[in-house]
C-alpha positions as CSV (number, residue, x, y, z in Angstrom):
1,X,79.8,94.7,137.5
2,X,80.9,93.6,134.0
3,X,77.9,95.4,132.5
4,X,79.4,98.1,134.1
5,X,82.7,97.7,132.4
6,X,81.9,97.3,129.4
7,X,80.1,100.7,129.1
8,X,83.3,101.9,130.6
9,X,86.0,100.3,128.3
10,X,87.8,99.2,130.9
11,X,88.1,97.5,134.5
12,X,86.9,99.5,136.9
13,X,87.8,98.0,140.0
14,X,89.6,99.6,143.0
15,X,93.1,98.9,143.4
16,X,94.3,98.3,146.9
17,X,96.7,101.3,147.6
18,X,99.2,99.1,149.9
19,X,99.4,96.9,146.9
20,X,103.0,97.2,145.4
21,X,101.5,97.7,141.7
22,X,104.8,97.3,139.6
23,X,105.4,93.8,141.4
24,X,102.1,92.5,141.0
25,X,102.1,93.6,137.2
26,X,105.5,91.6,136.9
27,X,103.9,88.8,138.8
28,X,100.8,88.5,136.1
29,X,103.1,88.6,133.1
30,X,105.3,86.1,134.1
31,X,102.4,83.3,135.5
32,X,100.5,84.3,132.6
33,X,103.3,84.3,129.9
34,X,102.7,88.3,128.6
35,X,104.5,90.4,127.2
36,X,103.8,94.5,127.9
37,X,104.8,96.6,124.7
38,X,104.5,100.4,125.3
39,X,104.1,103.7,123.1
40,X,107.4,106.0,123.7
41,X,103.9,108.5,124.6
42,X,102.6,106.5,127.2
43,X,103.6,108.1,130.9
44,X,106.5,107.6,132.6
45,X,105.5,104.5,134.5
46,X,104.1,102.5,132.1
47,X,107.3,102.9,129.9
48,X,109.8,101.9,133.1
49,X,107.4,98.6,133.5
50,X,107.3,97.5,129.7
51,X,109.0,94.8,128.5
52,X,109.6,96.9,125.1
53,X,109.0,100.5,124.4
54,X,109.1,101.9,121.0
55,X,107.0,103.7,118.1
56,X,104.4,102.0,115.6
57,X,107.3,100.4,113.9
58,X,109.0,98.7,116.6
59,X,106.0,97.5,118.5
60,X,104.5,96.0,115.1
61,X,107.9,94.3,115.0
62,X,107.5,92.8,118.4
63,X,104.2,91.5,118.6
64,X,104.9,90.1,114.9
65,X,107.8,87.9,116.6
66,X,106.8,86.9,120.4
67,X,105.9,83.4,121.8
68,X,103.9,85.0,124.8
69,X,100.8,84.0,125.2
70,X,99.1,87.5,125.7
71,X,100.3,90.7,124.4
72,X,99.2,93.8,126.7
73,X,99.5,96.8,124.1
74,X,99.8,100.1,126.5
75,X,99.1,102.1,123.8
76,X,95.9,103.3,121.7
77,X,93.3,101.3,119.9
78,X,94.9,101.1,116.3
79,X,97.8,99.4,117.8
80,X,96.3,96.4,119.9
81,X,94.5,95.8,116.5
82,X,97.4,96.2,114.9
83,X,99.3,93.8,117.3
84,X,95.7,91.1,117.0
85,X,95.7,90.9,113.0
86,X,99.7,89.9,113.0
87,X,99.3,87.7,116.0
88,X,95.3,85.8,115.7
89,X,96.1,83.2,117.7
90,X,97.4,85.5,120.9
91,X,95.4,87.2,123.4
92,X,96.1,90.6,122.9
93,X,94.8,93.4,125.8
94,X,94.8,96.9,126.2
95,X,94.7,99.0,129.5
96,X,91.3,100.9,128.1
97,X,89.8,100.4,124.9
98,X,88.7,104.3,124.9
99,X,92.8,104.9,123.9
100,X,91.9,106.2,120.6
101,X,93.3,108.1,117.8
102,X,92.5,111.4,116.9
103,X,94.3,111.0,113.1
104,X,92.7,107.8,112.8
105,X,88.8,108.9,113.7
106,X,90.1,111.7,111.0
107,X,89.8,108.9,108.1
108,X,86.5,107.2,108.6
109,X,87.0,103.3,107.1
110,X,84.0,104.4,104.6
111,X,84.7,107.7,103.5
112,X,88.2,106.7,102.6
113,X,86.7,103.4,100.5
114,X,84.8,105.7,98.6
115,X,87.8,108.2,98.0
116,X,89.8,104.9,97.0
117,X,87.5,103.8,94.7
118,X,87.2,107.2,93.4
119,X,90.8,106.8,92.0
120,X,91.1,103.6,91.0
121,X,94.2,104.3,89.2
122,X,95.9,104.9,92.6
123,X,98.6,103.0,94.6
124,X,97.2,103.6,98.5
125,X,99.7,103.4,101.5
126,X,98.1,104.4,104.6
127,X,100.0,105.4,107.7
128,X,99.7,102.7,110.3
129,X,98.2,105.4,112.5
130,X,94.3,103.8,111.1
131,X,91.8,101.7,111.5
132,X,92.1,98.0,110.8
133,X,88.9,98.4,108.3
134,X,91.4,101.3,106.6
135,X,94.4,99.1,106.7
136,X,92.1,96.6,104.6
137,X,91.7,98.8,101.7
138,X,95.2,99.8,101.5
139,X,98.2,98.3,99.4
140,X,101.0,99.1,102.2
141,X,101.1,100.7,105.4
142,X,103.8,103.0,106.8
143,X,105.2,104.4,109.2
144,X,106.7,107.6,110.2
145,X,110.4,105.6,110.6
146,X,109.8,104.1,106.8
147,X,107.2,105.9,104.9
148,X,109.9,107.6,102.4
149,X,111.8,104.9,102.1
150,X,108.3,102.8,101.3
151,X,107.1,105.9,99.3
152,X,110.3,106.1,97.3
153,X,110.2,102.0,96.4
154,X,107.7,102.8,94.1
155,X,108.5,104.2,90.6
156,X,108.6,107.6,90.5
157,X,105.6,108.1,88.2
158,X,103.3,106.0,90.5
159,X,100.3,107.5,91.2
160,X,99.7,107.2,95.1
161,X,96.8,108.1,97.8
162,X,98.5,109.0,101.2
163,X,96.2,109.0,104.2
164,X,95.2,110.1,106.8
165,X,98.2,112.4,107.8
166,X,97.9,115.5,105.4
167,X,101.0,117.2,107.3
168,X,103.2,113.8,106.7
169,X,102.2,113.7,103.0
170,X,103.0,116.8,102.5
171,X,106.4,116.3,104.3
172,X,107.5,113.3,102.3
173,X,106.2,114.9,99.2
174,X,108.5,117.6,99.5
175,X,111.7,115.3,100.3
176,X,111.1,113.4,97.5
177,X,109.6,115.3,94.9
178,X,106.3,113.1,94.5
179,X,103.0,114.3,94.3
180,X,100.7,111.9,96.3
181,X,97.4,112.8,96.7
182,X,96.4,113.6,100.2
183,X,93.5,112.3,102.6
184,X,92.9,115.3,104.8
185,X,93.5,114.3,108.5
186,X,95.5,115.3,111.2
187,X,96.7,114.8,114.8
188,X,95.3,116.9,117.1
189,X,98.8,116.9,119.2
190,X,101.2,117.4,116.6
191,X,98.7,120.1,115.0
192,X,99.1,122.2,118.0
193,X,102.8,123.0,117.8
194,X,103.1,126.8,117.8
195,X,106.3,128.6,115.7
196,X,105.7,131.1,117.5
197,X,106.6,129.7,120.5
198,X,109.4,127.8,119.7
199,X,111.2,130.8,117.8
200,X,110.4,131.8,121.8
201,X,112.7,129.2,123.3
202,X,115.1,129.5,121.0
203,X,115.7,133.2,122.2
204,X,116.3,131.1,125.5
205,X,118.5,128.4,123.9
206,X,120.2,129.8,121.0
207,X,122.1,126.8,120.7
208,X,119.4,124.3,121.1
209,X,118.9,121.7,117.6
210,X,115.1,121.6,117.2
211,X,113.7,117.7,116.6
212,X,110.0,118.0,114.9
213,X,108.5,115.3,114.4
214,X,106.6,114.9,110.6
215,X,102.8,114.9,111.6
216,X,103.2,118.8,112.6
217,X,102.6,121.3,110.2
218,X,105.0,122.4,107.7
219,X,105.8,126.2,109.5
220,X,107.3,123.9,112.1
221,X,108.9,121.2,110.3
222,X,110.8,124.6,108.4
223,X,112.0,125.2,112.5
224,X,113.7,121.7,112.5
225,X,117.5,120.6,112.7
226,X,116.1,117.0,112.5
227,X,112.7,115.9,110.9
228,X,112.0,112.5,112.3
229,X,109.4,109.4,113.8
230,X,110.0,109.3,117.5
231,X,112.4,106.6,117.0
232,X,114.5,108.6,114.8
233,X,114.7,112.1,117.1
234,X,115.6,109.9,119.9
235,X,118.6,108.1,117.5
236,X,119.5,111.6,116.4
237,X,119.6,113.2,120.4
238,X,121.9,110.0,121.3
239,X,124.2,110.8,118.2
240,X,124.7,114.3,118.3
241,X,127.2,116.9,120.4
242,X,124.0,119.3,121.1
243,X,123.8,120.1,124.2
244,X,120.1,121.4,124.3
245,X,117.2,120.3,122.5
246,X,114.0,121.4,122.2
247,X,111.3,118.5,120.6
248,X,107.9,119.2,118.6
249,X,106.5,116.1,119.2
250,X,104.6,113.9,122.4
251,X,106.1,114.7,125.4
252,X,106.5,111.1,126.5
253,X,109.7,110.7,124.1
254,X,111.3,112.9,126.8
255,X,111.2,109.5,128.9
256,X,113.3,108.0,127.0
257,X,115.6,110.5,125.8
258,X,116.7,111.9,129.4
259,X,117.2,107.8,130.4
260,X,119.5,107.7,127.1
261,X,121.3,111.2,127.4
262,X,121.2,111.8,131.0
263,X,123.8,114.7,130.9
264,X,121.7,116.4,127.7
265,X,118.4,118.9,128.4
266,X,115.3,118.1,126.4
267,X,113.1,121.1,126.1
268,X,109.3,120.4,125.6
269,X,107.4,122.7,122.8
270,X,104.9,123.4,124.0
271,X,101.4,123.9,122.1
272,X,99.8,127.4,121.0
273,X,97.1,128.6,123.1
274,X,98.1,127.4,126.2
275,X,99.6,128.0,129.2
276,X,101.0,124.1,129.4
277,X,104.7,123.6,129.5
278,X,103.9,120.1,126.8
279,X,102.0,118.7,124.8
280,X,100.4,115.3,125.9
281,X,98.2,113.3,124.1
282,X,95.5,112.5,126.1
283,X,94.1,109.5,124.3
284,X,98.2,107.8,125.2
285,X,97.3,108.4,129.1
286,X,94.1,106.5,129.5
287,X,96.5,103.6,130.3
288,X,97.3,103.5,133.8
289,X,99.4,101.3,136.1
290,X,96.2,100.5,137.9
291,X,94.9,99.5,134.4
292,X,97.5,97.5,133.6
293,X,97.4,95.8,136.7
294,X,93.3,95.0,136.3
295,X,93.7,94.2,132.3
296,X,96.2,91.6,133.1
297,X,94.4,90.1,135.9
298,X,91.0,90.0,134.6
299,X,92.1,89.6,131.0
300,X,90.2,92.2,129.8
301,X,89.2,94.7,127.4
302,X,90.7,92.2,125.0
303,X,91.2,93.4,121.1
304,X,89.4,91.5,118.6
305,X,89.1,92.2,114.8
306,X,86.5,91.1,112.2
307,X,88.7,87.7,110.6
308,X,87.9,88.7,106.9
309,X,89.0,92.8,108.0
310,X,91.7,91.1,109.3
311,X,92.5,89.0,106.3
312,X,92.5,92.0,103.9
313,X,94.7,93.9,106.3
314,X,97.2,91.5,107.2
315,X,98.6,91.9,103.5
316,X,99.5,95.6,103.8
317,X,101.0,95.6,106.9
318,X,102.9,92.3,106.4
319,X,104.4,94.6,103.3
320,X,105.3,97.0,105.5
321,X,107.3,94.8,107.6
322,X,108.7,93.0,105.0
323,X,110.1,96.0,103.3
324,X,111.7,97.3,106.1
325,X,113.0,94.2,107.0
326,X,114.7,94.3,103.5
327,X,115.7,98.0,103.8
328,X,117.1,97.4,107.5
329,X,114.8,99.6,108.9
């Protein structure tokens, strides 16, 4: 049966339907001292059992501060290593270890150590959206909440390498006037936002503000009242008097966003070419409550990372923390 899961990535063992799933999940974590930290992209009912929910940022944050004993990362694979390199001596779990990344598989570890070396000249901050053996190879890591105010803590004529986001280099290139050279990657949700059909909607809500989030491309970023991480659209809905807003970015945010602005409408873009009403990520919904339920049982798919990848990447993303700390981010 193990063999068997392992080819599969994750625990694939029925779940009693008469169980009462969310109890039994809060059951594990507390005899087994866990803590659940969830993606504002993962589904609905992951993100009402979490203990936190938040972006890159936020959940890098966490793990770097629990005492539990195992951290169950219901998100994708860059972010249970992520969680493992700041915390070595913690267990750290996720749901199904097929979770990927599209924008991360979009910067192979090797390619990019050979476009580094290529500039040798070259500052490198990667966005945390990457593999740890990228992380390793890069002088700080970002996110979307703090890559311009990371970007802009360098002098002005530092030479940089961005990667792999092309669309979110771009974007902070052009609010800050720099000229960092781009890796060329992408996410294959945030890609798929169409103008076209967001000019659509707002025919339908003229008085909509439009929150884009910076890994789409730059027609629809041009759309936006708001340019922001997750985090930051979801601030930005709580603050403002808009009634209606329509949001270029993972649907999942909408989670959170009705629970915070109950009496406000949240208006999915949805992607060109399709008849869908949103745009999922379907890497983010690999992690099930049934998952959950088995990973924490069973312990397993755990996240492990090579100890001397892990030392070389600790340095960047400790940066990264420690700037933001500094910056109040």
């Amino acid at each position: 049966m193990k063999e068997e899961w392992l080819k599969k990535g994750f625990v694939d063992e029925p779940v009693d339907k008469a169980l009462d799933l969310k109890a039994e999940i809060d059951r594990l974590r507390k005899e087994k001292n866990a803590v659940i930290l969830g993606h504002f992209y993962q589904s609905d009912e992951i993100q009402e059992i979490a203990d936190f929910i938040g972006d890159s940022l936020a959940l890098a944050q966490w793990a770097a501060k629990t005492d539990a004993d195992i951290i169950v990362m219901c998100g994708v694979h860059f972010m249970g290593e992520t969680a493992k390199i700041l915390c070595p001596d913690k267990k750290v779990l996720i749901p199904d270890l097929n979770a990927g990344c599209s924008l991360a598989d979009s910067c192979p570890a090797d390619k990019f150590a050979e476009f580094v070396k290529a500039h040798p000249d070259h500052t490198v901050i990667s966005y945390v959206n990457t593999s740890a053996a990228v992380k390793a190879v890069t002088d700080v890591v970002v996110t979307s909440t703090n890559a311009k105010q990371i970007v802009e803590s360098f002098p002005e004529d530092e030479k940089i390498i961005f990667g792999p986001d092309k669309n979110l280099g771009n974007y902070i290139n052009s609010i800050t006037g720099r000229n960092m050279l781009l890796w060329d990657g992408a996410c294959h949700v945030h890609e798929k936002f169409s103008v076209e059909k967001i000019i659509e909607l707002k025919k339908q809500y003229p008085d909509a503000a439009v929150l884009v989030h910076p890994e789409c491309k730059g027609a629809v970023a041009k759309l936006a009242d708001k340019v922001a991480s997750t985090a930051g659209l979801l601030k930005y809905a709580m603050a403002s008097d808009k009634k209606d807003f329509i949001v270029a970015t993972e649907s999942g945010i909408l989670y959170e966003m009705r629970k915070k602005c109950p009496e406000k409408n949240f208006i999915p873009a949805p992607p060109e070419d399709s008849t869908c009403a949103c745009n999922e990520c379907n890497f983010m919904r690999l992690n099930t409550l049934e998952k959950l339920y088995n990973t924490l049982k069973y312990e397993w798919p755990e996240v492990n990372v090579d100890p001397e990848v892990a030392e070389k990447a600790i340095r960047p993303i400790q940066k990264m923390l420690d700037i933001s700390a500094k910056l109040n981010l």
